[in-house]
Each structure stands twice: as structure tokens, then as C-alpha cells.
C-alpha positions in Angstrom: -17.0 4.8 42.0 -13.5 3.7 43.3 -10.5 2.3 41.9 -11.3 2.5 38.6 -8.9 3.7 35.6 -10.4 7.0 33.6 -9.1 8.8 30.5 -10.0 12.2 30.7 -10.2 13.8 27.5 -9.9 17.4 27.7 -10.8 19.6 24.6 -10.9 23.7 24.2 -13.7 25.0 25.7 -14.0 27.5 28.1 -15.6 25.1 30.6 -12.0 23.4 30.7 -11.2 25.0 34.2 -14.1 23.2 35.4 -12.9 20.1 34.8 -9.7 20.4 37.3 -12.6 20.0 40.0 -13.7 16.6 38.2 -10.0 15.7 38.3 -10.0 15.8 41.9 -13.0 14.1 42.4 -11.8 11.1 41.1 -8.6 11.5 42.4 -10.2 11.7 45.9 -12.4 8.1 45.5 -9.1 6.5 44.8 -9.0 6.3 40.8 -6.1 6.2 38.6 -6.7 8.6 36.3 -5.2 9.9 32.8 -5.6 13.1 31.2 -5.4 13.6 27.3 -5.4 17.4 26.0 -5.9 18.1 22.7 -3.4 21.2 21.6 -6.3 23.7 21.7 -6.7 22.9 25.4 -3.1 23.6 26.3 -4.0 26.8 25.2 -6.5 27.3 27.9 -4.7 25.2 30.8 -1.3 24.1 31.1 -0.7 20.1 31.0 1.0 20.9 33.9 -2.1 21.4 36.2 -3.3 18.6 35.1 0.2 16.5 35.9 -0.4 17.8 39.0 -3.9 17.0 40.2 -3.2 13.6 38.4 -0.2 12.4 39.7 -0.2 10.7 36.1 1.7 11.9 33.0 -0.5 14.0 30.4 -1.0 13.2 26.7 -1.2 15.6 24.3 1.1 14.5 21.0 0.2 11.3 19.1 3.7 11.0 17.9 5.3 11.5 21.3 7.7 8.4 21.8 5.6 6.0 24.0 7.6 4.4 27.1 9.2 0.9 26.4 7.8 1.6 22.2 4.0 0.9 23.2 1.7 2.3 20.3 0.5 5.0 22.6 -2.9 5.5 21.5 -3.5 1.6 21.5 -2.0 1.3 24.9 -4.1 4.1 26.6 -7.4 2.5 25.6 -6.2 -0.6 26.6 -5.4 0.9 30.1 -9.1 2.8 30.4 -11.8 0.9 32.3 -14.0 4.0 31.3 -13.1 7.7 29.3 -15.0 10.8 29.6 -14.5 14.0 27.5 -14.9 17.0 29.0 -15.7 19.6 28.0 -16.6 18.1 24.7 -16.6 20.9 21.7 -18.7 20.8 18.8 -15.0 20.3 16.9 -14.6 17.2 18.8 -17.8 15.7 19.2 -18.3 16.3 15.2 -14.8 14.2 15.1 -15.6 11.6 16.7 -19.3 11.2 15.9 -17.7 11.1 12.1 -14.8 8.7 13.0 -12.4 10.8 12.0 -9.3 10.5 14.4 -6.6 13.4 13.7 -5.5 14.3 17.3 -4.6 11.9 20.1 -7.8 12.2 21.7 -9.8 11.3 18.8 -7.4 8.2 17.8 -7.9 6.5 21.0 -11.7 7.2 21.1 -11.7 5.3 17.8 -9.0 2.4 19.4 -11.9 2.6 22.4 -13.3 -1.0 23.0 -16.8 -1.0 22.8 -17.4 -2.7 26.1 -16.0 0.3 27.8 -18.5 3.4 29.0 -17.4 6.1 27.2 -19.0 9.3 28.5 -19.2 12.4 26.9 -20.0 16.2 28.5 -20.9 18.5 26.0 -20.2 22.7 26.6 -20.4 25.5 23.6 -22.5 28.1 23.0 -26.5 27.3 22.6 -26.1 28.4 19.0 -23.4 25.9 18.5 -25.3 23.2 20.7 -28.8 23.7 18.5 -26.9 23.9 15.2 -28.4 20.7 13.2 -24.9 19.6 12.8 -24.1 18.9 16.3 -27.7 17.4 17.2 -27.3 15.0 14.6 -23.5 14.4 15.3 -24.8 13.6 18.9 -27.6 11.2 17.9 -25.1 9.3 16.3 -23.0 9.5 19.5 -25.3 8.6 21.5 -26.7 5.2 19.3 -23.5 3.5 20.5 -24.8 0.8 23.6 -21.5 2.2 25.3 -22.0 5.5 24.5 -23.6 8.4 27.1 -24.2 11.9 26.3 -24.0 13.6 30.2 -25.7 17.2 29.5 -25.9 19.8 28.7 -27.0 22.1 31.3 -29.0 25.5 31.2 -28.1 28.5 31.8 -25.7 31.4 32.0 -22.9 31.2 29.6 -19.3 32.7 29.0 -20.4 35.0 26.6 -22.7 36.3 28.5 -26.0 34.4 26.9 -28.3 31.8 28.7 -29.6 28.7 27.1 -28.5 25.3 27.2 -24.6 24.4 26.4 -23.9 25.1 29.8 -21.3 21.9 31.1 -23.0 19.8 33.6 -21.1 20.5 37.1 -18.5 18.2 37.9 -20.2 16.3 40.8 -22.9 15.5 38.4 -20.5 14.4 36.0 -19.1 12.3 38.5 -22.2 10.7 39.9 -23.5 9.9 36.7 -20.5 7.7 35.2 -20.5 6.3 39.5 -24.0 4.9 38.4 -22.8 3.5 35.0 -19.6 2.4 36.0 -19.7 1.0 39.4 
């Protein structure tokens, strides 16, 4: 996969530092690539990384004045050949799956054209991941044709448990959209 444009979309999880690896795996097959944080990720990282391993501004507030006036979240879904979120929370995938669209992230998921791949890596805790809510937010997800649900993995967690919430590592993250996408 090369020469592509991705939106990243970045939510609070603790498997956020994971994705600066994913970054730079895209980065190095020559993508242009944009990041959108929701506020509870720039918590966990600064936008600042992310600027970095980018070379690309990073979107966090949907009322942010746009360059040159452009409706922001209608222009960044115009821009994406493909979007990924990861890692995907429970808080987000429940949004989306629900259409509700109250961050910057979640607005241009819903302005998303639904001839672009939109990718989606779950992480939370197995409790969280085999809660009926989120298995039935996901089914709904994952019903979309444009739609893929990449993970979770097994095994050890950040608090300590094992089961399945695990993100999927960031070079199978990026060989699965290379498969869909290219």
C-alpha cells in the first residue's frame, strides 16, 4: 500500500502508543497521512508526536477555524482515500455504530463516503470487548460493505488480565488495509 491518503483516528486507549509505530509504517510506504485525536487521546499522547511522525497537521477540535473557511470535517473525508481508527474504544465504536457524531472524529466518520474502506481496530478490556453492548455495536459496524473490523487480538492486557481486546500489532494492521486498499 503506497501513496495513498489515510485519516488516522486516534481515540483513548491505552494501546494509543502503539499506534505511532502504524504511523510510521505508512509514512515509510510513501502515504500522506492525517491524524485526528479525540480530546481523551491528547491525554495519553501529545498531538505533537503525532505532527511529528506525520509531517501533517493534527485534528483534534471540530470548531477549529479550517484553512481558507473549508468545513473541516467535510473537507477531511473528502481528502481520505481510506480511514482507520485506532485504537478504537468501546466509547467510540458505540458512537459511531449509533451515528452519533459529537467529537471531530465521529463527525467525519459520519461525513465518510461509503465507497471509502473504513477500517476499524478495536482495544479495551475483554470485559468491555464481550459486553453485549459492544458486540452488537460491532455487528452493526461491521454490516457496512465498506466497513472492516481488524481484531482484536488475544492476550496479555494493560491491566494485567489476558483475553481478547488486545490491539492487533501495527504491521498486521497495516497489511490488512494493504490487502483491501491496494
Amino acid at each position: 500500500m503506497e501513496n495513498k491518503k489515510i485519516l488516522l483516528g486516534v481515540t483513548g486507549g491505552i494501546a494509543i502508543y502503539k499506534i505511532c509505530e502504524l504511523v510510521r509504517l505508512l509514512m515509510k510506504n510513501k502515504n500522506q497521512v492525517k491524524v485526528i485525536m479525540t480530546q481523551n487521546a491528547t491525554q495519553m499522547v501529545s498531538p505533537v508526536v503525532f505532527r511529528a511522525l506525520s509531517r501533517s497537521c493534527v485534528y483534534v477540535d471540530t470548531f477549529a477555524d479550517a484553512a481558507g473557511g473549508a468545513v473541516e470535517h467535510i473537507s477531511l473525508a473528502n481528502w481520505a482515500q481510506a480511514a482507520i481508527i485506532a485504537p478504537a474504544t468501546a466509547n467510540t465504536i458505540g458512537k459511531i455504530a449509533n451515528g452519533i457524531a459529537d467529537n471531530l472524529l465521529t463527525t467525519v466518520v459520519m461525513a465518510l463516503s461509503e465507497s471509502k474502506p473504513l477500517f476499524v481496530a478495536p482495544a479495551m478490556n475483554s470485559n468491555m470487548w464481550d459486553s453485549v453492548f459492544v458486540q452488537e455495536n460491532i455487528k452493526k459496524m461491521a454490516c457496512r460493505k465498506n466497513c472492516f473490523i481488524v481484531g482484536p487480538a488475544k492476550g496479555e492486557l494493560a491491566c494485567g488480565a489476558s483475553g481478547a481486546g488486545r490491539i492487533v500489532e501495527p504491521a498486521e494492521i497495516f497489511e490488512f488495509m494493504a490487502k483491501k486498499i491496494s
